[in-house]
C-alpha positions as protocol buffer text, in pm:
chain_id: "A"
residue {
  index: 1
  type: UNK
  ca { x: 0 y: 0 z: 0 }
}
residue {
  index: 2
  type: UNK
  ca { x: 159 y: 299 z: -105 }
}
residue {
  index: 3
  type: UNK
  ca { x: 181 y: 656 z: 148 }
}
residue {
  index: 4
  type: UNK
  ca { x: -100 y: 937 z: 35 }
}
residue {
  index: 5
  type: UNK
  ca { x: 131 y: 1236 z: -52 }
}
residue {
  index: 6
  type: UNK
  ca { x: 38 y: 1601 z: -56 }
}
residue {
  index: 7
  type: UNK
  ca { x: -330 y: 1617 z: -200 }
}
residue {
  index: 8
  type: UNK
  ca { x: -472 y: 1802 z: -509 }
}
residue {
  index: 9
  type: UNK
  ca { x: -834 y: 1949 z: -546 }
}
residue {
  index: 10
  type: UNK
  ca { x: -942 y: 1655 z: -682 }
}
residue {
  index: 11
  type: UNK
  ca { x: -820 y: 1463 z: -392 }
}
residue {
  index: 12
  type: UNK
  ca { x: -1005 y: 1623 z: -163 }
}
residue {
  index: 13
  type: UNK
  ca { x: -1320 y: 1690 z: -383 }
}
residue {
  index: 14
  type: UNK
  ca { x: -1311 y: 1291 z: -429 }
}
residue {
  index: 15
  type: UNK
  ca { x: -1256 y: 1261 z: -33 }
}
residue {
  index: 16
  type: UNK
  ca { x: -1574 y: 1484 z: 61 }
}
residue {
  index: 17
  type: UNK
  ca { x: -1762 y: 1252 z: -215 }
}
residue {
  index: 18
  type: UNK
  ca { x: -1763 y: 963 z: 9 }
}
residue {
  index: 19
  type: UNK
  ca { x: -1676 y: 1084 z: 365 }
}
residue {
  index: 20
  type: UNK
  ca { x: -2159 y: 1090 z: 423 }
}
residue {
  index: 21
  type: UNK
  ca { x: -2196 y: 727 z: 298 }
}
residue {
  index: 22
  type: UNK
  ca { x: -2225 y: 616 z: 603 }
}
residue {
  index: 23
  type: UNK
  ca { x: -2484 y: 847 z: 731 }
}
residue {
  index: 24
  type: UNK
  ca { x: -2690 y: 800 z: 376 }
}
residue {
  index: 25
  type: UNK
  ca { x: -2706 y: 447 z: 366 }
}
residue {
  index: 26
  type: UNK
  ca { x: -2752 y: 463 z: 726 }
}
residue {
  index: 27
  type: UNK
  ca { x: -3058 y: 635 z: 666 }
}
residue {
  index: 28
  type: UNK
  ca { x: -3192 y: 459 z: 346 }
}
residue {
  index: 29
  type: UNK
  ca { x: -3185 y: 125 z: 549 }
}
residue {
  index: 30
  type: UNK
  ca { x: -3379 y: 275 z: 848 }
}
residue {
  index: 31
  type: UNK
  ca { x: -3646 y: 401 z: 602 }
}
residue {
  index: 32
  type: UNK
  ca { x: -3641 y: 61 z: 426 }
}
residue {
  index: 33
  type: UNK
  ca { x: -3513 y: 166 z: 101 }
}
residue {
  index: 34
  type: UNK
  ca { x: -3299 y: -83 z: 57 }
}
residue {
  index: 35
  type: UNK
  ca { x: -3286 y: -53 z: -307 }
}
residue {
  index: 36
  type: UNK
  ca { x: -3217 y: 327 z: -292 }
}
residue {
  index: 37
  type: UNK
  ca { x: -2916 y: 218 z: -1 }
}
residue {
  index: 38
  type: UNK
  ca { x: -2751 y: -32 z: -231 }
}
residue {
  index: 39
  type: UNK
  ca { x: -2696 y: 261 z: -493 }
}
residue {
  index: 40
  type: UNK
  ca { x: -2580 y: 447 z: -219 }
}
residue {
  index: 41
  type: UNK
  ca { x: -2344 y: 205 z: -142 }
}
residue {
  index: 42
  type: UNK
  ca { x: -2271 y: 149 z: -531 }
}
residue {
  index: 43
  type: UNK
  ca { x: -2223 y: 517 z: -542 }
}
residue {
  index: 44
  type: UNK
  ca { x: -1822 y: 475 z: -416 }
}
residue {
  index: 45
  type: UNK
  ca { x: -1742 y: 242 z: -691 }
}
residue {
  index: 46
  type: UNK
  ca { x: -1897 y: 491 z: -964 }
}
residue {
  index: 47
  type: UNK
  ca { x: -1678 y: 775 z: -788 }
}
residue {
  index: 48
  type: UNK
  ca { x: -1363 y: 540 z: -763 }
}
residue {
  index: 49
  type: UNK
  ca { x: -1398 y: 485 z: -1139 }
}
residue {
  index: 50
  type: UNK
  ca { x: -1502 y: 894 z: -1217 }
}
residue {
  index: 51
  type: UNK
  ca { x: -1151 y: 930 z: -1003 }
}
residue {
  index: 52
  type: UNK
  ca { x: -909 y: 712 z: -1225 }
}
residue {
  index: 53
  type: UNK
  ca { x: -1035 y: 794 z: -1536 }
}
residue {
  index: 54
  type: UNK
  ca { x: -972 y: 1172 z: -1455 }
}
residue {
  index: 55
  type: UNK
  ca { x: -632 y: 1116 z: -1239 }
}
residue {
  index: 56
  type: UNK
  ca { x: -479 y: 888 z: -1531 }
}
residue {
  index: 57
  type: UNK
  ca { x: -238 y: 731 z: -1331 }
}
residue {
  index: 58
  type: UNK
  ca { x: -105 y: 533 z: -1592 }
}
residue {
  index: 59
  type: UNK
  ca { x: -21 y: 859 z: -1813 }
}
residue {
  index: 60
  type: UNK
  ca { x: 143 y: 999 z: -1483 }
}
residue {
  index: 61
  type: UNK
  ca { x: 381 y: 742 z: -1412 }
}
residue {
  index: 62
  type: UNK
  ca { x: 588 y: 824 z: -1676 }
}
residue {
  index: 63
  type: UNK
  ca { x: 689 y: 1195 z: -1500 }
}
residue {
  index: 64
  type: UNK
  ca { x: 581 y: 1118 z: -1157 }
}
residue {
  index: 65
  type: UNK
  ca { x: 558 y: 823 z: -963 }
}
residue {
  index: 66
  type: UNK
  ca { x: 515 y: 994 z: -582 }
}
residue {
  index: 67
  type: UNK
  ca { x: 176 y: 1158 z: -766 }
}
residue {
  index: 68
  type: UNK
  ca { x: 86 y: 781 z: -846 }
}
residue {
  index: 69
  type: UNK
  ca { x: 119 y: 661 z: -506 }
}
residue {
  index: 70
  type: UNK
  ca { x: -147 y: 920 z: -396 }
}
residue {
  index: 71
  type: UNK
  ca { x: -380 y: 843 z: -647 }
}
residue {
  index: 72
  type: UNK
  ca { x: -352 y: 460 z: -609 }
}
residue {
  index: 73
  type: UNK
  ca { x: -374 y: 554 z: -218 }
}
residue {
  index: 74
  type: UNK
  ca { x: -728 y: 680 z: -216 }
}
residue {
  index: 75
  type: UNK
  ca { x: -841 y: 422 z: -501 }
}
residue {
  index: 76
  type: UNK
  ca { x: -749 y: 173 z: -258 }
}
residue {
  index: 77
  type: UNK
  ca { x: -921 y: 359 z: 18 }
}
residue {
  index: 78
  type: UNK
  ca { x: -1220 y: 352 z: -191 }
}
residue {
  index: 79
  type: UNK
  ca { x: -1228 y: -21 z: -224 }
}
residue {
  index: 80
  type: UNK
  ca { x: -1159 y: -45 z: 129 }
}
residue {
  index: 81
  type: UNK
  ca { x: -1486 y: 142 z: 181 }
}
residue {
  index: 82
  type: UNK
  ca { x: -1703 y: -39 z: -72 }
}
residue {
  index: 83
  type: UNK
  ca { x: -1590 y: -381 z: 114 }
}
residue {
  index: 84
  type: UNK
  ca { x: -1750 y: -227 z: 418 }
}
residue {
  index: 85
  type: UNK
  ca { x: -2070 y: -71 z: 251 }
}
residue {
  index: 86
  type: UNK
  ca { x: -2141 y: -411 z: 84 }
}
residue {
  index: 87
  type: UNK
  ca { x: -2167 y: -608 z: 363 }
}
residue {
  index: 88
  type: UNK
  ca { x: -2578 y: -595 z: 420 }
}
residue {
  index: 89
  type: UNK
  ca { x: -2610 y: -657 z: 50 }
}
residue {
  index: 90
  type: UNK
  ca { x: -2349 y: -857 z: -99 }
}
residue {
  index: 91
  type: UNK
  ca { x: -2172 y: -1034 z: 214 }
}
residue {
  index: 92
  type: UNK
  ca { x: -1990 y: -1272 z: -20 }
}
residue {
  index: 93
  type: UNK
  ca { x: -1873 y: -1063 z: -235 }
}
residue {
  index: 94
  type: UNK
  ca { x: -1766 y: -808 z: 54 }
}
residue {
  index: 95
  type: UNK
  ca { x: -1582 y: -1100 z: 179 }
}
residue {
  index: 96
  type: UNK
  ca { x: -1384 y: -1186 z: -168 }
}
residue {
  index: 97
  type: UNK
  ca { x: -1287 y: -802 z: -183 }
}
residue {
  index: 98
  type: UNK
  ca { x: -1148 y: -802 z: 190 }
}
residue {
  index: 99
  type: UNK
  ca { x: -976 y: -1101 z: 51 }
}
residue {
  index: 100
  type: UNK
  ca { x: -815 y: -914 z: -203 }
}
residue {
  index: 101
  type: UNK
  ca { x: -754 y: -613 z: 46 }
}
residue {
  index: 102
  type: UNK
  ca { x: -609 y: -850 z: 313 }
}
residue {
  index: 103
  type: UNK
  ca { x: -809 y: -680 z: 597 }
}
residue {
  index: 104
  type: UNK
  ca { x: -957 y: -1009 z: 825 }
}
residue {
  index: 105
  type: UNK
  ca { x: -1224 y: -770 z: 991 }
}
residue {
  index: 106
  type: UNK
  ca { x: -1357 y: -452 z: 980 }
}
residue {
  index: 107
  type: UNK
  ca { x: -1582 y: -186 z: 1199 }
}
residue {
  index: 108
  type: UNK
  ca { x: -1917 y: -41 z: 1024 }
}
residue {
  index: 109
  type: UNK
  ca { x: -1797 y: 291 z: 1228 }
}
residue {
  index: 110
  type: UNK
  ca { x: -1510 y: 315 z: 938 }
}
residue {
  index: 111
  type: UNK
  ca { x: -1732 y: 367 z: 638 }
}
residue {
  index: 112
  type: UNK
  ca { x: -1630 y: 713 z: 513 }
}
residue {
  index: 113
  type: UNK
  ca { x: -1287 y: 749 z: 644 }
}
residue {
  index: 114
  type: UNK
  ca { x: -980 y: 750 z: 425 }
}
residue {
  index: 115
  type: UNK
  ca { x: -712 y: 561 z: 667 }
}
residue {
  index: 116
  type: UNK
  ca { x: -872 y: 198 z: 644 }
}
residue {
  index: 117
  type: UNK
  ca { x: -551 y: 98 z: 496 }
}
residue {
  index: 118
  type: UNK
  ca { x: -202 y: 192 z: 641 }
}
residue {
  index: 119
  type: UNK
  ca { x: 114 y: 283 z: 433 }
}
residue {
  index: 120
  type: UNK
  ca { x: 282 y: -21 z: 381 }
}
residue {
  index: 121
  type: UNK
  ca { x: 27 y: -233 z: 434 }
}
residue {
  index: 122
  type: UNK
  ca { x: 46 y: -602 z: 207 }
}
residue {
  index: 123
  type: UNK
  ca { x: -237 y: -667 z: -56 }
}
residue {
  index: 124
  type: UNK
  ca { x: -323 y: -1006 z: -125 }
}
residue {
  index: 125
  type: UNK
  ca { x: -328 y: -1155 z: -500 }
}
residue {
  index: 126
  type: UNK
  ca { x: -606 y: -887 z: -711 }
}
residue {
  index: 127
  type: UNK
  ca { x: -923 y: -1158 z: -895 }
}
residue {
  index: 128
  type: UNK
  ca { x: -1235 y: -1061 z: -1069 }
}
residue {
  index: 129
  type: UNK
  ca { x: -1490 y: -956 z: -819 }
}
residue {
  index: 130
  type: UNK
  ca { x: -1802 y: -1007 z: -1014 }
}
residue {
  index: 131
  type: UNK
  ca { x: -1804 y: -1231 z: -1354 }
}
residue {
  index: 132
  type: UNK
  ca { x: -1884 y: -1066 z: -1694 }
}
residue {
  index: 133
  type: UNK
  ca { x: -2270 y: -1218 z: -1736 }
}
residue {
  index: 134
  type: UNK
  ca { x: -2316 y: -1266 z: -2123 }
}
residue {
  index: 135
  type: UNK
  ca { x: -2612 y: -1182 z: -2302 }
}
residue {
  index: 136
  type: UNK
  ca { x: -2713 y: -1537 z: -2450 }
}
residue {
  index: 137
  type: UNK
  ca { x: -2721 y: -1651 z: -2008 }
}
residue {
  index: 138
  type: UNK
  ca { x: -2901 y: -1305 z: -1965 }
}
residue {
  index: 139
  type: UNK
  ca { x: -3141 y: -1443 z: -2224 }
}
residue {
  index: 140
  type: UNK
  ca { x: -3157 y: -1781 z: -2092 }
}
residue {
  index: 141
  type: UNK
  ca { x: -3229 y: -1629 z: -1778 }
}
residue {
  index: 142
  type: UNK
  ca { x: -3473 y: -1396 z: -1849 }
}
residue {
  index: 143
  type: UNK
  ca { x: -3645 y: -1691 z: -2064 }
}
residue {
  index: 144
  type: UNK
  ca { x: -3683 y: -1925 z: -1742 }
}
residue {
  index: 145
  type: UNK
  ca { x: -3841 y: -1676 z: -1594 }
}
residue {
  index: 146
  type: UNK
  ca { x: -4069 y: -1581 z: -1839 }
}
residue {
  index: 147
  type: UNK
  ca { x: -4179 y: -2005 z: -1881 }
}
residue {
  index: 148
  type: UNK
  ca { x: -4203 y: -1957 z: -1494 }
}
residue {
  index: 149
  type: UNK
  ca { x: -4431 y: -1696 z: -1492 }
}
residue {
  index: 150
  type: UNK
  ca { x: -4640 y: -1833 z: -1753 }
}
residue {
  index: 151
  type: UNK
  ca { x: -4681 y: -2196 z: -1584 }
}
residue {
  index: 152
  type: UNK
  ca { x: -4795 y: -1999 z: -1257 }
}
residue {
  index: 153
  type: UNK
  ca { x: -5067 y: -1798 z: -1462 }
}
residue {
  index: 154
  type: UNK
  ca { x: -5200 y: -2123 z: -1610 }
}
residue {
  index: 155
  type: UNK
  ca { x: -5238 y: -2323 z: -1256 }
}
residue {
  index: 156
  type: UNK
  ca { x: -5399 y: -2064 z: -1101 }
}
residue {
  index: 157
  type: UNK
  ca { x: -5639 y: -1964 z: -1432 }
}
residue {
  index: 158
  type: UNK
  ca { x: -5961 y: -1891 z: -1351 }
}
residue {
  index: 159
  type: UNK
  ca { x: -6240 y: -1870 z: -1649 }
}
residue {
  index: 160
  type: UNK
  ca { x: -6429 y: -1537 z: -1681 }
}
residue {
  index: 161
  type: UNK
  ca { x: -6790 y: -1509 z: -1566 }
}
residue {
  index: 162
  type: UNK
  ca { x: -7019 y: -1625 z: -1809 }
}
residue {
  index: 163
  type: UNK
  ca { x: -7219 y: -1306 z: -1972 }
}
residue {
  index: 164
  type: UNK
  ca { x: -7527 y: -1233 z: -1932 }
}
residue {
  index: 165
  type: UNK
  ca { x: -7832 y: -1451 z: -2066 }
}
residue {
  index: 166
  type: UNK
  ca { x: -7918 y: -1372 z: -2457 }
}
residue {
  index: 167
  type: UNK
  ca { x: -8245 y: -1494 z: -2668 }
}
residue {
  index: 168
  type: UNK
  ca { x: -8157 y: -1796 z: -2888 }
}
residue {
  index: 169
  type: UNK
  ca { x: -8290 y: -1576 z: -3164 }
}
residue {
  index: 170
  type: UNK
  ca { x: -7946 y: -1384 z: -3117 }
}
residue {
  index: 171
  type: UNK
  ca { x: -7732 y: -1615 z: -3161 }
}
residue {
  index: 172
  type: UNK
  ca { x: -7972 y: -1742 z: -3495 }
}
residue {
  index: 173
  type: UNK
  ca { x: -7859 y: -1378 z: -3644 }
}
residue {
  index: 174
  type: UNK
  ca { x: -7499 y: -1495 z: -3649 }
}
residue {
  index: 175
  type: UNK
  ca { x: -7413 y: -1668 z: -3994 }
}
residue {
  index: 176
  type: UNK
  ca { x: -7120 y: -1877 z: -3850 }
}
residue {
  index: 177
  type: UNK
  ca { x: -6950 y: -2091 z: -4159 }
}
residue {
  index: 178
  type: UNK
  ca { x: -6619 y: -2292 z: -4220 }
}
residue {
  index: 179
  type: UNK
  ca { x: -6387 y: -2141 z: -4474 }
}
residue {
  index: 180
  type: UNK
  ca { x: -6056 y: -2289 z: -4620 }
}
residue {
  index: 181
  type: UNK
  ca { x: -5787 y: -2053 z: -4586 }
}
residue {
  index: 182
  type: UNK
  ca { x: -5629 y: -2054 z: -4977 }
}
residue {
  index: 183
  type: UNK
  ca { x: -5366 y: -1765 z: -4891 }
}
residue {
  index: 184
  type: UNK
  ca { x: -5243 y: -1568 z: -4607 }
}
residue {
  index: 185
  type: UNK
  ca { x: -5049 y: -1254 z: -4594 }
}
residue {
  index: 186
  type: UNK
  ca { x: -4890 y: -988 z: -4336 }
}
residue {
  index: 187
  type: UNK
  ca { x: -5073 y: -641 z: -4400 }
}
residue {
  index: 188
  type: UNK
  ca { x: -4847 y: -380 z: -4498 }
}
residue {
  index: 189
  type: UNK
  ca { x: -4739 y: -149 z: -4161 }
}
residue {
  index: 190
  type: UNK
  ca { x: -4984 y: -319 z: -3948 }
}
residue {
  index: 191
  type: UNK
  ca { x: -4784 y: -547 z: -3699 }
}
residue {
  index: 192
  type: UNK
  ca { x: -5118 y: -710 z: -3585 }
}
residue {
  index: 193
  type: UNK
  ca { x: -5302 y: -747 z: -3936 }
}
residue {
  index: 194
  type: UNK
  ca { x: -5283 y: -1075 z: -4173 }
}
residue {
  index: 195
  type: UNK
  ca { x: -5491 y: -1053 z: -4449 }
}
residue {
  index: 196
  type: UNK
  ca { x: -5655 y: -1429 z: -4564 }
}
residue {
  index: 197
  type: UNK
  ca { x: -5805 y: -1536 z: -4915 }
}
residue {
  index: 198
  type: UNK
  ca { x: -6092 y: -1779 z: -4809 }
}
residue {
  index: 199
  type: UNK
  ca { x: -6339 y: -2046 z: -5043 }
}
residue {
  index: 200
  type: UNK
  ca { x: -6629 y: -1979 z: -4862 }
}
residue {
  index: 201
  type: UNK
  ca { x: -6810 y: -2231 z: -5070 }
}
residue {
  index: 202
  type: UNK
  ca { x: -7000 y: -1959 z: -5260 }
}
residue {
  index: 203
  type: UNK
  ca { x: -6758 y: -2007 z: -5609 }
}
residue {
  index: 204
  type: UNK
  ca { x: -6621 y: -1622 z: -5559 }
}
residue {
  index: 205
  type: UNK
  ca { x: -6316 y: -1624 z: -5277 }
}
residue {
  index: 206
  type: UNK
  ca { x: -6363 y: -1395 z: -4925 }
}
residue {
  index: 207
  type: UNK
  ca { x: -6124 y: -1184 z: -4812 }
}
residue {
  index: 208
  type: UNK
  ca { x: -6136 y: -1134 z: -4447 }
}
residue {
  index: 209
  type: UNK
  ca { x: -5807 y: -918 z: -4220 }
}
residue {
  index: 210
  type: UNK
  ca { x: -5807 y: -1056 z: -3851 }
}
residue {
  index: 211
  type: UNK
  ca { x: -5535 y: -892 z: -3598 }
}
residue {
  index: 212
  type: UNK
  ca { x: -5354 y: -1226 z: -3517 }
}
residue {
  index: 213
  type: UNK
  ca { x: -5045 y: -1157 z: -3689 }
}
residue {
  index: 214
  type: UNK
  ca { x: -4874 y: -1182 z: -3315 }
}
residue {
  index: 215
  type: UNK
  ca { x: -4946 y: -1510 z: -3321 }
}
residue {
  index: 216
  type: UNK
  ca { x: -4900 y: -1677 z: -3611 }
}
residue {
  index: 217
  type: UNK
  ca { x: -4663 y: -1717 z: -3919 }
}
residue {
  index: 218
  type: UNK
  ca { x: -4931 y: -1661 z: -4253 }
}
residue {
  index: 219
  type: UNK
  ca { x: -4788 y: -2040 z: -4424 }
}
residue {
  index: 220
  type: UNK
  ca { x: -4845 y: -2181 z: -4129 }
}
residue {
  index: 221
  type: UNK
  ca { x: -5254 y: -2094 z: -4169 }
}
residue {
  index: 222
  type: UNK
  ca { x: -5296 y: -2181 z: -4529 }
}
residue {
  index: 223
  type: UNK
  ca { x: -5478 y: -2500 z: -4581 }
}
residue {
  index: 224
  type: UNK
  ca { x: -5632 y: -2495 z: -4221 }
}
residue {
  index: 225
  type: UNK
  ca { x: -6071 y: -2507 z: -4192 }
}
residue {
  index: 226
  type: UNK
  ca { x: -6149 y: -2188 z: -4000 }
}
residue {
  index: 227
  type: UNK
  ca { x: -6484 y: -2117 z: -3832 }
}
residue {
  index: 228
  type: UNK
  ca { x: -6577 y: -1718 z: -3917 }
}
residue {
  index: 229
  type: UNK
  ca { x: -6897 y: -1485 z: -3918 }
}
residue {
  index: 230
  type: UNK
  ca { x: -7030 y: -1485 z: -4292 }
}
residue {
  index: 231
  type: UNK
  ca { x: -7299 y: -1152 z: -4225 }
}
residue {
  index: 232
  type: UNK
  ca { x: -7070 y: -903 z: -4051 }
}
residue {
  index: 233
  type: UNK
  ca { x: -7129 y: -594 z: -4282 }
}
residue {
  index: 234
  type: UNK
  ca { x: -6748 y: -522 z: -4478 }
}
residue {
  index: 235
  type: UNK
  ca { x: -6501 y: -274 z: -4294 }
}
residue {
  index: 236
  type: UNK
  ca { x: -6176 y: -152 z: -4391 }
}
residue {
  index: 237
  type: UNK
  ca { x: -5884 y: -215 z: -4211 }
}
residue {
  index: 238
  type: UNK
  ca { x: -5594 y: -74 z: -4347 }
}
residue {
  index: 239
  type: UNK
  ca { x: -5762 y: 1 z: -4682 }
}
residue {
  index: 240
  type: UNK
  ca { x: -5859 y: -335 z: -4729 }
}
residue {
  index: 241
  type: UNK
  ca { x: -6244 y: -471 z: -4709 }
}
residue {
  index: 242
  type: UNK
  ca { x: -6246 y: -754 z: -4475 }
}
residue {
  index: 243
  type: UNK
  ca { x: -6568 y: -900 z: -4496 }
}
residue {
  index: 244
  type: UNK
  ca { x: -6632 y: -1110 z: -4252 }
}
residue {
  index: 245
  type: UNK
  ca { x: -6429 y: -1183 z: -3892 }
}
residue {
  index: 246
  type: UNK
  ca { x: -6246 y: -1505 z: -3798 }
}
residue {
  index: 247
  type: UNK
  ca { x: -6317 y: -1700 z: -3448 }
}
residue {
  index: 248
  type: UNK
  ca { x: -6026 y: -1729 z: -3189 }
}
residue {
  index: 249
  type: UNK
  ca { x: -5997 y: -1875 z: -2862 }
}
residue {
  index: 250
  type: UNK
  ca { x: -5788 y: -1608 z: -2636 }
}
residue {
  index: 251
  type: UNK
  ca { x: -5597 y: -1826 z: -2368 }
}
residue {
  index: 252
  type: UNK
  ca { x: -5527 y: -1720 z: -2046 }
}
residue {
  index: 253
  type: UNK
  ca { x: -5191 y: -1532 z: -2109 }
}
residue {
  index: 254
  type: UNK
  ca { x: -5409 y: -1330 z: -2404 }
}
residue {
  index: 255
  type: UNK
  ca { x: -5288 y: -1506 z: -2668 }
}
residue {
  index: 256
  type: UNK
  ca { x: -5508 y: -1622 z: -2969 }
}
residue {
  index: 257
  type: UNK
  ca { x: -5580 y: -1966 z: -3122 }
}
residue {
  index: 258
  type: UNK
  ca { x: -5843 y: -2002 z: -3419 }
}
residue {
  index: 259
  type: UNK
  ca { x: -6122 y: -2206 z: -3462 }
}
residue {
  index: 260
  type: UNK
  ca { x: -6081 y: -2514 z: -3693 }
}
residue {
  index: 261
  type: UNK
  ca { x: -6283 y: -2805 z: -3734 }
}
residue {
  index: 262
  type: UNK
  ca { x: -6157 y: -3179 z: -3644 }
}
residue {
  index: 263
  type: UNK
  ca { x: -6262 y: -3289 z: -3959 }
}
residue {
  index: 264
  type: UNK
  ca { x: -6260 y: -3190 z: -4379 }
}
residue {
  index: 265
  type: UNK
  ca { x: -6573 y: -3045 z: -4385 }
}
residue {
  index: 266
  type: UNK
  ca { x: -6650 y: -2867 z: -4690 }
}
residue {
  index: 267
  type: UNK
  ca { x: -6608 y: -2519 z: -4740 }
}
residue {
  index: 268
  type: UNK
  ca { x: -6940 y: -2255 z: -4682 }
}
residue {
  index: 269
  type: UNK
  ca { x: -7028 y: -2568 z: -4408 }
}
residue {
  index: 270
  type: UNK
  ca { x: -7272 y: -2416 z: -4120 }
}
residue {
  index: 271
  type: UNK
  ca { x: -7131 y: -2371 z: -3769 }
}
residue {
  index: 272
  type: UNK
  ca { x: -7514 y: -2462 z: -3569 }
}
């Protein structure tokens, strides 16, 4: 551990940075904000870096080596705090970076001061303190958890409440029919919109655009026996008539699943 020398401005501008992280994490953890205390506490590692970058100790070395010693003094200080403000949140790695720092024990009282280490004193052998974490395990990761949260959705699924009563007569109004799907297509700038050329039975194809584009790829619906309302009156979507709407099942994480049949049924079939 090399001796602190005679200190520069920003020496003691980096000094007065750190010298209230006691008192602020101090306080954070009393109101619970344990979140807002680990930045706190992460806060001496962002000024440690700030305070390297701008000292540029390795540029220095070449012309003067005592100005070095000072600068690598109160980086070392610095990581002799952090191993004391990490211990409620990361005792391991607290532990690993006393390790490193060669101190066996250490008094919460010390957090802020700038003699933790003594001129002189021996470091052990420097490691990595936290492994680099690359994307495709962030992925992974983030992936698991998604499947996780998905399986806990579907056991605890609970159907909606049925709707209110309606005369059979209602449901008689609906012209429900099985088409054949003969094409399918995305819809120009409309992330939700395929567009689908249907036989319909009637001779002359139906073109009908349903917002299920999240959901499936278009080859992977032509050739399928969909169930869709014949009598809806045409609206555009996009500039394109769709007339008539295709019948989904939404599942219970909102995603969509269409109506087919189990068997070949002809095209223009009744749904009853």
């Amino acid at each position: 551990m090399p001796a602190c020398g005679e200190l520069q401005d920003i020496d003691t501008q980096t000094i007065a940075e750190f010298k209230d992280v006691k008192a602020n994490v101090e306080r954070l953890l009393d109101a619970f904000k344990f979140r807002d205390a680990l930045k706190e506490a992460m806060n001496l590692a962002r000024i440690g870096n700030k305070y390297i970058a701008d000292c540029e100790p390795w540029k220095v070395a070449k012309t003067d080596m005592k100005r070095v010693e000072t600068i690598l003094n109160i980086s070392l200080q610095l990581v002799a705090n952090l191993a004391i403000a990490f211990e409620p949140f990361l005792p391991f790695s607290s532990a690993r970076l006393r390790k490193m720092i060669n101190i066996d024990t250490f008094d919460w009282n010390q957090l802020g001061s700038t003699d933790l280490l003594q001129a002189g004193h021996q470091l052990a052998e420097p490691e990595l303190l936290f492994e680099k974490i690359e994307d495709d395990v962030i992925n992974f990761q983030l992936k698991k958890l998604e499947e996780t949260k998905k399986a806990n959705e579907a056991a605890n699924y609970k159907a909606k409440e049925i709707k209110p009563n309606v005369p059979f007569e209602d449901f008689e109004k609906l012209d429900i029919r099985v088409g054949l799907i003969k094409a399918c297509e995305k819809v120009k700038k409309a992330d939700k919109l395929l567009k689908f050329t249907i036989d319909d039975g009637s001779g002359q194809d139906r073109t009908i655009v349903s917002g299920i584009a999240k959901f499936y790829k278009p080859e992977d619906l032509v050739g399928k026996r969909v169930c869709f309302i014949a009598n809806f009156a045409p609206r555009k979507l996009k500039g394109i008539e769709s007339q008539g709407m295709i019948l989904s099942a939404e599942d219970f994480d909102g995603s969509l699943s269409v109506i087919t049949t189990s068997a070949d049924v002809k095209p223009g079939s009744q749904v009853c």
